[in-house]
Every structure is written in C-alpha cells, then in structure tokens.
C-alpha positions in Angstrom: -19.1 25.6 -17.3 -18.3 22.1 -16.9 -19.6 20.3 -13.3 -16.5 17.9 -12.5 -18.3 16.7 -9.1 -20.9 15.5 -12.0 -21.3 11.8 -12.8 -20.8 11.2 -16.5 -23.6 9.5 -18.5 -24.5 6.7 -20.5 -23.3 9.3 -23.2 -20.1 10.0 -22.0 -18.3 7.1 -23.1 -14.4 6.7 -22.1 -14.1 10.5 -21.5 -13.3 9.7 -18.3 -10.0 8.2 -18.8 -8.7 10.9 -20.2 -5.2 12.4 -18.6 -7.0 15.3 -17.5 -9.9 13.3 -15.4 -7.8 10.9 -13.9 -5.7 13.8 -12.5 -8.4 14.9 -11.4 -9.7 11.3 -9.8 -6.1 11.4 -8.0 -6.8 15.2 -6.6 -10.3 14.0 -5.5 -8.3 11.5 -4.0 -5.6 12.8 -2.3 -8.0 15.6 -0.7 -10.8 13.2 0.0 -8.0 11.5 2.3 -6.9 13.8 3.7 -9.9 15.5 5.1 -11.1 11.9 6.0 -8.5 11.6 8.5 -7.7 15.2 9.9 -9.8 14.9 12.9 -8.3 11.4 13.7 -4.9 12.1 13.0 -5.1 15.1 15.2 -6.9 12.9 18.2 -3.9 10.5 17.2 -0.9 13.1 17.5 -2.3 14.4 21.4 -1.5 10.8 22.2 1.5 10.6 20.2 0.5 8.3 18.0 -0.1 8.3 13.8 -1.5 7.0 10.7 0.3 3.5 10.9 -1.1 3.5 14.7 -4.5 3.9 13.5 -4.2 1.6 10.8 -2.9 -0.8 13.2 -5.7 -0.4 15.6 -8.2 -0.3 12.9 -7.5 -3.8 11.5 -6.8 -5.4 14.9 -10.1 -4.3 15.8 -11.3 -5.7 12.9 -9.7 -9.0 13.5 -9.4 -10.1 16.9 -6.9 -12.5 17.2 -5.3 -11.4 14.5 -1.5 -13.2 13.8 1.3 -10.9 13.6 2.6 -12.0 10.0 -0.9 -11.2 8.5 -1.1 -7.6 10.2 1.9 -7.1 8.3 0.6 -8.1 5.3 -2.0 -6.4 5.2 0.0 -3.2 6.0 2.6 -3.9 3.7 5.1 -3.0 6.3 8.7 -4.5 7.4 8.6 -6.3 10.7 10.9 -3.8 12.2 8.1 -0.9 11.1 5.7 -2.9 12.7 7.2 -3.6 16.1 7.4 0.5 16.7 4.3 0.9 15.8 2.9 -1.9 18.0 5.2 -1.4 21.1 4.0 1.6 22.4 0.6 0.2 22.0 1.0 -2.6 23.7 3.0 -0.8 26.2 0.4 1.7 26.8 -2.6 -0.9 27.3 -4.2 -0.5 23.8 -3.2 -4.1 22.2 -2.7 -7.0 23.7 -0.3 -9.8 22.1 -1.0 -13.8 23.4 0.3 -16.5 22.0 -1.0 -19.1 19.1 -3.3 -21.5 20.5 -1.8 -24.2 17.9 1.9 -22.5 17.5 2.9 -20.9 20.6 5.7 -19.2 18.7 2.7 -17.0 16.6 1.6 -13.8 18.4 -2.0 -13.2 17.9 -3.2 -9.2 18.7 -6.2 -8.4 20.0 -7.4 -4.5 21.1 -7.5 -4.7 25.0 -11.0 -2.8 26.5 -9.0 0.7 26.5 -8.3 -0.2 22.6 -11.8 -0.6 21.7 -12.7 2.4 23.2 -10.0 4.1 21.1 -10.6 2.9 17.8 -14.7 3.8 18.7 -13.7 7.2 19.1 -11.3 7.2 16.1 -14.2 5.5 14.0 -16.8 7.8 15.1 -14.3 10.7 13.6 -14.5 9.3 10.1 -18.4 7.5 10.3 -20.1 11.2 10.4 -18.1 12.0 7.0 -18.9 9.1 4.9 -22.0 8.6 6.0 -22.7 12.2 5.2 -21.3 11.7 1.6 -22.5 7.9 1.2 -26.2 9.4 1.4 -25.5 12.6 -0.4 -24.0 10.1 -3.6 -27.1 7.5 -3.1 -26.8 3.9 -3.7 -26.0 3.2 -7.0 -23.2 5.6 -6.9 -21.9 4.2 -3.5 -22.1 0.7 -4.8 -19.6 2.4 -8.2 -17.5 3.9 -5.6 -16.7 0.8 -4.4 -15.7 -1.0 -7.8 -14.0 1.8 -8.1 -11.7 1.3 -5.0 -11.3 -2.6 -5.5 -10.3 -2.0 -9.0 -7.1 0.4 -7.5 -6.1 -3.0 -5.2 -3.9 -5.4 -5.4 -5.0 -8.9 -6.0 -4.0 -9.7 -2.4 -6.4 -7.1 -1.0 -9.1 -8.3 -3.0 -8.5 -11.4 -1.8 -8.3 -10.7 1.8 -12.0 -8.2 1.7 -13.7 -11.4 0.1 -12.2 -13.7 3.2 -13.5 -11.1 5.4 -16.7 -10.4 4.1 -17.3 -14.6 3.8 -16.3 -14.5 7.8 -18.5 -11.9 8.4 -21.6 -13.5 6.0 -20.9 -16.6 8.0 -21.4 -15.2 11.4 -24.6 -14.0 10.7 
C-alpha cells in the first residue's frame, strides 16, 4: 500500500507533479485549512465576526500602525470589503484608526489593548496545531514546507514577508 503522508526520496524524482499528487497537495490543503481555523472561526462567529475579521486582526497585530491602503493590499480586498470588516471592529473597541503622522489624510490601524487580547486568544487557537505538526515533520521538512508556501505566492507577498522579516531582523 502506498504511504501518501510519506515524503518522497532522492529516488522519487518528479513523481510528485503528477495530476494525481497535486490533487492530492490541494486536498492536504484544503483540509489542513480548514481544521487550522475551526476553533478560531467558531470563537470568531460567538462574537459575530469571520475569517476576513481575523485576517484583519491578525496582520494589524502584526503591524502596528499599519496604513489603510497596505492592509488592503495585503488582503486583496476592495475598500468597500474592507470598511465592513473594520467598522464593527473599530466600533467595538478592537482597532483603533489615527491619523498619518506625515499625511493626516492616511489612517494608520493599530489593535487597541482589548484587540491584542483577541488576536492572543485567536493565535493561541492555531499555535497548539502547528506547533504540534511543525515538531511531528522536524526541521528539514518545516524549512520545505515553507518553500513550498512561498512558491504558491504572488510576487507581491513575497515581497512583503522579506520587508517584514528585514523589520523584524532589524529590531533585534
């Protein structure tokens, strides 16, 4: 019987771009996703909030200060998707919206104390489960996993993870 959870060797050439195995990649996927965020979107609904709440929060947490044309960037959303999304956040004490320091016409978001707290508890839904499979695949495969994912983005994502991991590098 053949192991598809098994990582192909040296040996195994371009098998794995086969139909068949990238199906099954884009199962892995899809499930993988899906189970990653059940407990948070569940947390999320109670409140009456979603996905693009969480993504919201997640990347605003990220980036304090964050301008509102680069939030939707990154989200790949219309501004009108945005503002529902960020209204009842803001109206319910999670974000906090100031203006630019330089342009006072920008609208920089920041997660207010009650935010944080939120996207803690929404992160500490997901940490258990990737930690969990990051240590059950072991380093080498973690560090493939990754390629993996930056290979499937967009030249605009890859370009915004290497700004934020030279911020981060520089902070340190």
């Amino acid at each position: 019987m053949h192991d598809k959870s098994a990582q192909p060797g040296p040996s195994a050439g371009l098998l794995f771009l086969r139909e068949d195995e990238l199906r099954l990649a884009q199962d892995m996927i899809f499930f993988a996703h899906r189970d990653l965020v059940a407990t948070a979107d569940a947390m999320l609904a109670d409140m009456g909030f979603g996905r693009a709440h969480h993504r919201a929060l997640h990347f605003i947490g990220r980036n304090p200060g964050l301008p509102v044309g680069e939030l939707l960037q990154i989200l790949g959303i219309a501004k009108q998707s945005l503002a529902r999304v960020l209204g009842p956040l803001i109206r319910q004490g999670y974000v906090q919206q100031l203006p630019g320091r330089v342009d006072r016409r920008q609208r920089l978001l920041s997660l207010t104390p009650e935010g944080v707290a939120l996207e803690r508890r929404l992160f500490e839904t997901q940490r258990e489960r990737l930690t969990a499979a990051f240590r059950e695949a072991g380093g080498p495969a973690v560090e493939g996993f990754r390629k993996v994912l930056r290979g499937m983005m967009k030249t605009e994502a890859r370009s915004y993870l290497d700004r934020a991991e030279a911020a981060r590098t520089a902070k340190r």
